[in-house]
C-alpha positions in Angstrom: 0.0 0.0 0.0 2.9 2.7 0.9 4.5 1.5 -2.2 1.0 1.8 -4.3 0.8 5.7 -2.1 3.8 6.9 -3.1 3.5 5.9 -7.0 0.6 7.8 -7.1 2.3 10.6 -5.5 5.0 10.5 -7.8 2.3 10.3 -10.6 0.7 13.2 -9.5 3.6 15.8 -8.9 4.9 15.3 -12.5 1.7 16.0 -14.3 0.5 18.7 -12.0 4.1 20.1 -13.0 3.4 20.6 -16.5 -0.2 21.1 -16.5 0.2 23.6 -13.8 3.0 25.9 -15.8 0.9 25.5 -18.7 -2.1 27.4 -17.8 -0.7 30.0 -15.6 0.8 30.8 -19.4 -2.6 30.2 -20.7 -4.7 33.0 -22.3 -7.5 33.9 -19.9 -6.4 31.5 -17.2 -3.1 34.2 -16.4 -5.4 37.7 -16.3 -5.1 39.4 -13.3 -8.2 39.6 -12.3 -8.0 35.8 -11.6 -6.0 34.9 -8.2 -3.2 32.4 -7.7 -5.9 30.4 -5.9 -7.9 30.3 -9.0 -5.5 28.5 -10.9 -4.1 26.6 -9.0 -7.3 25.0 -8.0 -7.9 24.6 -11.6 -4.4 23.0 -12.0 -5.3 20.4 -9.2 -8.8 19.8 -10.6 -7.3 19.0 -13.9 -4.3 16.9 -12.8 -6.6 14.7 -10.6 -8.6 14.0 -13.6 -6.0 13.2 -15.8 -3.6 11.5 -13.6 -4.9 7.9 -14.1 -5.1 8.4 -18.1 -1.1 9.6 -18.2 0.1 7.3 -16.0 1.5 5.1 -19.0 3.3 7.9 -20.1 5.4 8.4 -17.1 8.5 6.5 -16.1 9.3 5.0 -13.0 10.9 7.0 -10.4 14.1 8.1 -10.4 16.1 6.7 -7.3 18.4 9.4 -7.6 17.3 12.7 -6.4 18.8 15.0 -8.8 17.4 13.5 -11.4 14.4 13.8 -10.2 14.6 17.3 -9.9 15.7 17.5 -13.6 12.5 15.6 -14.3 10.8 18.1 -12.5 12.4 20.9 -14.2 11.9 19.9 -17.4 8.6 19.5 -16.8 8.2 23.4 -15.8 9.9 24.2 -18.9 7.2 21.8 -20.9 4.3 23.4 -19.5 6.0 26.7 -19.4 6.7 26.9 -23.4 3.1 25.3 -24.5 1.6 28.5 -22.1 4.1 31.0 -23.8 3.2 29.5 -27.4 -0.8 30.2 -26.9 0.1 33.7 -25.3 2.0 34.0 -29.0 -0.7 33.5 -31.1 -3.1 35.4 -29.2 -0.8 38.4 -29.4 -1.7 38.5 -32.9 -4.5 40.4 -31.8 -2.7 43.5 -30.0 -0.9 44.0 -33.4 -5.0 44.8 -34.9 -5.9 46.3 -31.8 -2.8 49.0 -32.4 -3.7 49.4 -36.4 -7.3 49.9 -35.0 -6.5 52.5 -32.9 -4.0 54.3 -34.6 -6.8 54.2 -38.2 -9.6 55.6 -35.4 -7.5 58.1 -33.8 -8.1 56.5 -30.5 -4.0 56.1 -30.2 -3.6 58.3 -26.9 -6.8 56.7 -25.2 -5.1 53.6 -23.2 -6.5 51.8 -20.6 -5.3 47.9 -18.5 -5.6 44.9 -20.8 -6.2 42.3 -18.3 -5.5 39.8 -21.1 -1.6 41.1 -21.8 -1.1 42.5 -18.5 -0.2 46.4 -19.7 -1.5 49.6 -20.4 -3.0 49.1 -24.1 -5.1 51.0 -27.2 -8.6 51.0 -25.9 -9.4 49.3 -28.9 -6.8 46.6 -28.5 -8.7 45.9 -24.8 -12.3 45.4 -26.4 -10.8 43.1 -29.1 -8.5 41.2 -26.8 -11.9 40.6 -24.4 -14.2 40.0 -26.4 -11.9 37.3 -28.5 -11.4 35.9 -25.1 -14.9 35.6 -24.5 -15.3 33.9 -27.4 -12.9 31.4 -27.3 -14.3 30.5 -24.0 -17.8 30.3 -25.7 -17.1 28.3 -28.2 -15.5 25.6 -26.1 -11.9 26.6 -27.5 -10.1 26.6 -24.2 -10.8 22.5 -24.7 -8.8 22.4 -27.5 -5.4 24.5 -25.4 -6.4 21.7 -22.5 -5.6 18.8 -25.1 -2.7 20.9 -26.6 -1.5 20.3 -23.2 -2.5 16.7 -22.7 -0.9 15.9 -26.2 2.0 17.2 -25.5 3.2 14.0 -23.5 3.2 11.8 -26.7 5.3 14.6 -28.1 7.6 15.6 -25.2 8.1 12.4 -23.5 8.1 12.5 -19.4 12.3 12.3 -18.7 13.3 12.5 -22.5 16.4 15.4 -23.5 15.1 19.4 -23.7 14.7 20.0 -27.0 15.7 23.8 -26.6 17.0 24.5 -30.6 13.2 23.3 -31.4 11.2 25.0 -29.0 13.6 28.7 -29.7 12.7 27.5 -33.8 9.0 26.8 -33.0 8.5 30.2 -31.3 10.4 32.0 -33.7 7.8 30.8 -36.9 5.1 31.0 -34.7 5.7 34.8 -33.5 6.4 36.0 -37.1 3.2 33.6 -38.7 1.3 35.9 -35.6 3.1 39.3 -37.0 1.6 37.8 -40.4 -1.7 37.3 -39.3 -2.2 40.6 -37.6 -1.3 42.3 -40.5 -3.9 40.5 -42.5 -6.7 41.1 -40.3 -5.9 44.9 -39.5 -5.6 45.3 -43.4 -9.1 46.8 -43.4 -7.7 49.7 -41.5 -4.3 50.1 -42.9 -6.0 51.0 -46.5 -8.7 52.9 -44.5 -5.9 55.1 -42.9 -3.8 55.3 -45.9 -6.8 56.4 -48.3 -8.7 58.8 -44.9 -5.1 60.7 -45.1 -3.9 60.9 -49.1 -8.5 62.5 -49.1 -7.2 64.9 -46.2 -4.0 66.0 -48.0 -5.7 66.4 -51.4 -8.6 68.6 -49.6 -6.0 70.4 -47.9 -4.0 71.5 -51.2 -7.0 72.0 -52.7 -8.9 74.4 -50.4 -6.3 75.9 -48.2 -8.7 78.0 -46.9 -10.4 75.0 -44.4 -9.1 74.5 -41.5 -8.3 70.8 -42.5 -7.5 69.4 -38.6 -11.2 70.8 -37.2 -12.6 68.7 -39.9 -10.8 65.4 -40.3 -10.4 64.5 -36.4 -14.3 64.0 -35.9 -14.6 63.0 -39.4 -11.9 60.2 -38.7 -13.6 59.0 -35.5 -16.7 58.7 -37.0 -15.7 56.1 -40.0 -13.0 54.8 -38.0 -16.1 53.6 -35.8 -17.9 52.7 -38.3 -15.6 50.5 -40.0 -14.7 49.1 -37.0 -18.6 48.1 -35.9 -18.8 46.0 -39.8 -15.4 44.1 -39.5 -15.2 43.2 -35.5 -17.3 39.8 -36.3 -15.0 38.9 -39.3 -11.7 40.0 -37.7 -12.7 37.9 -34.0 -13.8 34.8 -36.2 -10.6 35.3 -39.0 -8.6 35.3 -35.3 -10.5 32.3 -33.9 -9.8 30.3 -36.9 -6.1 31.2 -36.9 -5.9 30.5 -32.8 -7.7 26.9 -33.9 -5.8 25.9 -36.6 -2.5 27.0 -34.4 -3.3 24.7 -31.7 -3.7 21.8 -34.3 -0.6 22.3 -35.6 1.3 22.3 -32.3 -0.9 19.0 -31.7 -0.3 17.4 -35.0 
């Protein structure tokens, strides 16, 4: 029975480990406005659950002690880099939320995104909440749960660090994210180039109007507009992206 006690034990240490690095890195689950209670009682809930389905995956325990605590390490690190890959292509987002707000005029008016933990575009806070209100809607946060559950077929329990890959595998994923923020602010790049080239060619030619009293409101206004039309096909064009990423990393 002690033998039996202090297998599960063992068991139960290593997953909560990498489950439990994993979503304080997760999107949603690290906010601030949840406590270090919260997750960690989420952590323990999981790990419980999954504990007698990943016990084939682990190996017997290490005798030694400082392996074990290179198991354990490791283990942070896993759970660690699958948090810090989600957080990567959710900050696809902030790069719209900063074309948003710079094509609105809205630039200057910042307030706390709880979801990156800093003083953002007000724009960039509605987008990042409401996408995260989604993905917890649609049952996406599932999907970064098995992400997380998958990843012990892919990073076996005691096998080497693969640090070259993980530095490769964030690298393409941050600039596919750069790539994919681009594409979905797009709407408000051309609106910002053509609002400004309609400005300067009023300006040259009617000197006379004071061009600044009429293209701040003006800018708001369509800015607001174009923004209220494109929010439900930028969050599901994000949503898709966030999807297929997770897939990926799975596959």
């Amino acid at each position: 029975m002690a033998q039996i006690l202090n297998l599960e034990v063992y068991r139960f240490i290593f997953v909560f480990l990498r489950i439990g690095a994993a979503v304080a890195f997760m999107p949603g689950f690290m906010n601030s406005y949840i406590s270090t209670r919260q997750r960690l009682s989420v952590a323990l809930a999981i790990t419980i659950v999954l504990v007698p389905f990943l016990g084939s995956y682990l190996p017997p325990a290490p005798a030694d002690f400082l392996k074990m605590a290179k198991i354990c390490l490791f283990e942070i690190t896993y759970g660690v880099f699958i948090g810090v890959f989600m957080q990567v292509l959710y900050s696809s987002l902030s790069l719209v939320g900063n074309f948003a707000g710079q094509a609105i005029g809205f630039s200057n008016a910042q307030i706390f995104d709880p979801a990156f933990q800093t003083q953002s575009i007000v724009i960039e806070t509605f987008l990042s909440i409401t996408a995260l209100t989604v993905i917890f809607i649609t049952d996406l946060h599932h999907l970064m749960l098995g992400a997380v559950i998958d990843s012990y077929s892919l990073f076996p329990v005691g096998g080497p660090l693969p640090v070259a890959d993980f530095s490769n595998f964030l690298s393409q994923t941050l600039n596919q994210s750069f790539i994919m923020g681009f594409k979905i602010g797009s709407p408000f790049i051309a609106f910002s180039i053509i609002f400004y080239v309609g400005m300067g060619l009023v300006s040259r030619l009617m000197p006379q109007l004071n061009i600044f009293f009429l293209s701040l409101p003006l800018q708001i206004y369509l800015g607001l507009g174009l923004l209220l039309i494109t929010v439900p096909m930028m969050v599901l064009w994000f949503l898709r992206y966030y999807e297929e990423g997770l897939e990926q990393f799975v596959k």
